[in-house]
C-alpha positions in Angstrom: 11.9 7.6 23.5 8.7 6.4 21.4 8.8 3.3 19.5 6.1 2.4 16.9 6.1 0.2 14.1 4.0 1.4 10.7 2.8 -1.8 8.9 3.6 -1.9 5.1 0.4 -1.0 3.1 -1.0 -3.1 0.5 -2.9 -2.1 -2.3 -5.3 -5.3 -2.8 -7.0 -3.6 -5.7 -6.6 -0.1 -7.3 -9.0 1.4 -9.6 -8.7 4.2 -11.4 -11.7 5.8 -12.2 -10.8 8.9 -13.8 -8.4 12.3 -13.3 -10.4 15.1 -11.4 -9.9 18.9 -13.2 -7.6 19.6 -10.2 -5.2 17.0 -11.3 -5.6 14.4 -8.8 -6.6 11.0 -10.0 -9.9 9.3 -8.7 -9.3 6.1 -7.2 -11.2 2.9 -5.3 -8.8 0.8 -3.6 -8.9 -2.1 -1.4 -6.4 -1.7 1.3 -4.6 -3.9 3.7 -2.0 -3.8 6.2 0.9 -6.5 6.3 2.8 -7.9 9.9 5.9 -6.1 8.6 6.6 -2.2 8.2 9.1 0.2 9.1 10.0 0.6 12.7 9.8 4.3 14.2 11.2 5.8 16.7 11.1 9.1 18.1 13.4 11.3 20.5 12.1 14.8 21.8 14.3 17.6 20.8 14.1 20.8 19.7 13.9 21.3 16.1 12.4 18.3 13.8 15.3 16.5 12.1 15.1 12.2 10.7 17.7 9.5 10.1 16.6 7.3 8.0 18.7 3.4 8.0 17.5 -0.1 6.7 17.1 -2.0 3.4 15.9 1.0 2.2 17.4 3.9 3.5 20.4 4.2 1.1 17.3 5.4 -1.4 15.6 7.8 1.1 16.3 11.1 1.9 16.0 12.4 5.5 14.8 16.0 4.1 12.2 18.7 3.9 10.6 16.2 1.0 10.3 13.6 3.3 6.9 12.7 4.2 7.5 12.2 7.8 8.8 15.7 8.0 6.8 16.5 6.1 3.4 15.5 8.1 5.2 17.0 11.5 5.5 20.2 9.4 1.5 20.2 8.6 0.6 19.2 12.2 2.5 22.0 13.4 1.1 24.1 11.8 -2.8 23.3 12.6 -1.8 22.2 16.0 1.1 22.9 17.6 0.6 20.2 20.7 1.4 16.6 21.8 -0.6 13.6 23.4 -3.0 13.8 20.4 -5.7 11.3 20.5 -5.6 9.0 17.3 -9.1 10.3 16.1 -8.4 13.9 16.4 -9.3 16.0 13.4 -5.8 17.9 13.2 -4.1 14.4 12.7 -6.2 13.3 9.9 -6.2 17.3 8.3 -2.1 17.0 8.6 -2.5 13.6 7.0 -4.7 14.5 3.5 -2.3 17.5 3.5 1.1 15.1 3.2 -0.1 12.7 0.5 -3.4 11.4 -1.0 -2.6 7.7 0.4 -1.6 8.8 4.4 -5.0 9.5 5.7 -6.2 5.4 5.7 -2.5 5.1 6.9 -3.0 6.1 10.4 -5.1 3.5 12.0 -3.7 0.8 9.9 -6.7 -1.2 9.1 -8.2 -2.8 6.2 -10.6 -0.5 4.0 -11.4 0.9 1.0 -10.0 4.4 0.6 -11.8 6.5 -2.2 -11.5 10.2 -4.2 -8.0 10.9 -4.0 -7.7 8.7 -1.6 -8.8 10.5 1.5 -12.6 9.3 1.5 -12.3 6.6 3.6 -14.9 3.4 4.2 -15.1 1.9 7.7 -12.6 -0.8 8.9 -13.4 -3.9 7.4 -12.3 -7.5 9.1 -10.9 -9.4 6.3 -10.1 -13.5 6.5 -6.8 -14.1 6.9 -4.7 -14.1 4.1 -1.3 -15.5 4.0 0.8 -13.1 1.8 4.4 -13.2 0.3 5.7 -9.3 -0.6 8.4 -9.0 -3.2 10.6 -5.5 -4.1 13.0 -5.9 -6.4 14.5 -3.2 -5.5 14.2 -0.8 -8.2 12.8 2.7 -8.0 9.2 3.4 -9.7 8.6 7.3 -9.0 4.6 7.7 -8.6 4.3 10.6 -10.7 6.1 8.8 -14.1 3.7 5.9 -13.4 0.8 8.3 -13.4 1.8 10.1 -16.3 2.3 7.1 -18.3 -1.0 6.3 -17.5 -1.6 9.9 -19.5 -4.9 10.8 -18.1 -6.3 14.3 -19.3 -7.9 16.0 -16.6 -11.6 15.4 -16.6 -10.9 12.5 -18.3 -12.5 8.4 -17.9 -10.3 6.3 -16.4 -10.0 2.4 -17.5 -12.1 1.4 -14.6 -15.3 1.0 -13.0 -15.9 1.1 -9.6 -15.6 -2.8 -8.3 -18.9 -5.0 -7.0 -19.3 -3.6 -3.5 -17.8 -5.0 -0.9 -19.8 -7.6 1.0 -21.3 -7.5 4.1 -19.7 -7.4 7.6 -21.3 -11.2 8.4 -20.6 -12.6 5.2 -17.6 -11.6 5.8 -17.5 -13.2 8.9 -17.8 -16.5 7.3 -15.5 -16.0 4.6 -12.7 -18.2 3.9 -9.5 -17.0 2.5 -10.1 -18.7 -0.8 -13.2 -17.6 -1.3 -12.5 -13.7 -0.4 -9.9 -14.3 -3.1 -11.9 -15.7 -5.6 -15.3 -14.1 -5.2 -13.8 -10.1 -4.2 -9.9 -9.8 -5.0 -10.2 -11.2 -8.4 -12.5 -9.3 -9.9 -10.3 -6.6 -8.9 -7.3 -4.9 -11.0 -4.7 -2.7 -10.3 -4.9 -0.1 -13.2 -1.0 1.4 -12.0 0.4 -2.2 -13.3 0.7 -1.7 -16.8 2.3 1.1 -16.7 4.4 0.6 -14.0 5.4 -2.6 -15.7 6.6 -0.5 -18.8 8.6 1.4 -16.7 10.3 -1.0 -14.7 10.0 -4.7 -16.6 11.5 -6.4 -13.8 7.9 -6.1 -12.1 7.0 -9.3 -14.9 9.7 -11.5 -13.4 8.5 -10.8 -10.3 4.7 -11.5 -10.9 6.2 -14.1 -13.1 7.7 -16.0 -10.2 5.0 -15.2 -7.6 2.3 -16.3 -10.2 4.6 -19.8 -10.3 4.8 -20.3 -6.8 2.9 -24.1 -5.7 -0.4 -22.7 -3.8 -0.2 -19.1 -5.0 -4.3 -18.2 -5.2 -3.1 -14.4 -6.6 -0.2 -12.6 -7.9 -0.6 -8.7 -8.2 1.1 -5.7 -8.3 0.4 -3.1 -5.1 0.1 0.5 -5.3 2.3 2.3 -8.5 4.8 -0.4 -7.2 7.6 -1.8 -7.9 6.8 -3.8 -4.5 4.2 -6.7 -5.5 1.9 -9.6 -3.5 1.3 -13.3 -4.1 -1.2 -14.3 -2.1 -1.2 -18.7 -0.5 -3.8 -20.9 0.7 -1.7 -21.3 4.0 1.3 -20.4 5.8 3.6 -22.8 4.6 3.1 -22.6 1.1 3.8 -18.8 1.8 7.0 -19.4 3.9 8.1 -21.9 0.7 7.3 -19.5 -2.0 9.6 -16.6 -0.1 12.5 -19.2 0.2 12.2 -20.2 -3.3 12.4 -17.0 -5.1 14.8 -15.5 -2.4 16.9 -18.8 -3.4 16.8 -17.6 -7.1 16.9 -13.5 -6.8 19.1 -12.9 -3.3 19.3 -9.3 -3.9 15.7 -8.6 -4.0 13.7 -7.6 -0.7 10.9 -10.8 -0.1 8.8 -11.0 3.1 6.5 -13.9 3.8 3.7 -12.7 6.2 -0.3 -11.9 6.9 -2.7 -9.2 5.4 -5.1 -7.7 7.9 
């Protein structure tokens, strides 16, 4: 058996620049990767088939419109072959086919992820940032939030690309506070408005994260409904998680690092 564990992306900052004539949506995002994901594991056999269990899974189905069925189906098809190398073309080809956002997925590092989202910058080494991750456990299909967004195609987005990102040595020397202040906000996430009209539990949650003592930044990630808070340190992170998983047991909340 294979085990491997996919660490939960985080959209640090997602702007929408405009909607292309083919429908897709032109984006500039600053991704992360967060030390908690789903765990995967994998048992040859002879026809593709999923289970799917955690806090999750009652939500998920394990069918052809999965995405990880999905993405075997598309690598099957260009390349019917195991004991791929992580860099092979066919990987990263069955990746753009299976969703605009699984290309910058499959080395798991922090960059900014362009077009549609499969123009991807180079791995970027960001300070450490000390994160607390909140569903509330609510659905928020991608395709309503985008279509509440209502962009024609051809049409301006609300965004301009953000300030470029800086350089691999001032990066370097970059505390967490000050990548916060001087890169992240700046930054929007253009999917949060109307996401938040669709699901207004998202405010209580950005509500509460926003509250938390030593909270720096409280977004939403992605179309949501999962949202960040982001801490000066580690125990102000582990605090804000018990504190609003005192108040809202039900939802999902994970204290943990971005990288």
């Amino acid at each position: 058996m294979l085990a491997s564990r996919a660490p939960a992306k985080v959209n640090l900052g997602l702007h929408v620049l405009g909607r292309r004539q083919d429908g897709y949506h032109r984006l500039d995002s600053l991704v992360a990767f967060a030390g908690v994901g789903d765990l995967l594991s994998l048992d040859p056999g002879p026809v593709p088939c999923l289970t799917v269990a955690g806090p999750f899974g009652d939500g998920l189905e394990a069918d052809d419109g999965n995405l990880v069925l999905t993405a075997i189906a598309h690598l099957s098809r260009l390349l019917p072959h195991n004991r791929l190398p992580p860099d092979h073309p066919a990987l990263h080809e069955a990746a753009r086919q299976t969703g605009a956002d699984v290309p910058v997925c499959l080395a798991s590092r922090a960059r900014v992820m362009a077009g549609a989202g499969e123009v991807l910058g180079g791995p970027l080494r960001l300070p450490r940032l000390f994160a607390v991750l909140v569903n509330p456990r609510v659905a928020v299909p991608t395709s309503a939030v985008f279509a509440r967004l209502g962009l024609a195609p051809g049409e301006t987005g609300p965004s301009q690309p953000p300030a470029p990102m800086p350089t691999a040595q001032r990066m370097a020397i970059m505390t967490g506070d000050a990548f916060i202040a001087m890169v992240l906000a700046p930054m929007v996430n253009d999917l949060e408005a109307p996401a938040r009209a669709l699901a207004p539990v998202i405010d209580e949650v950005l509500a509460r994260l926003a509250a938390a003592p030593g909270c720096r930044l409280a977004r939403m990630s992605g179309s949501g409904a999962t949202c960040f808070g982001l801490f000066g340190s580690c125990a102000e992170s582990a605090a804000a998680a018990r504190a609003i998983r005192s108040a809202q047991p039900h939802w999902w909340i994970k204290p943990t690092i971005l990288r």
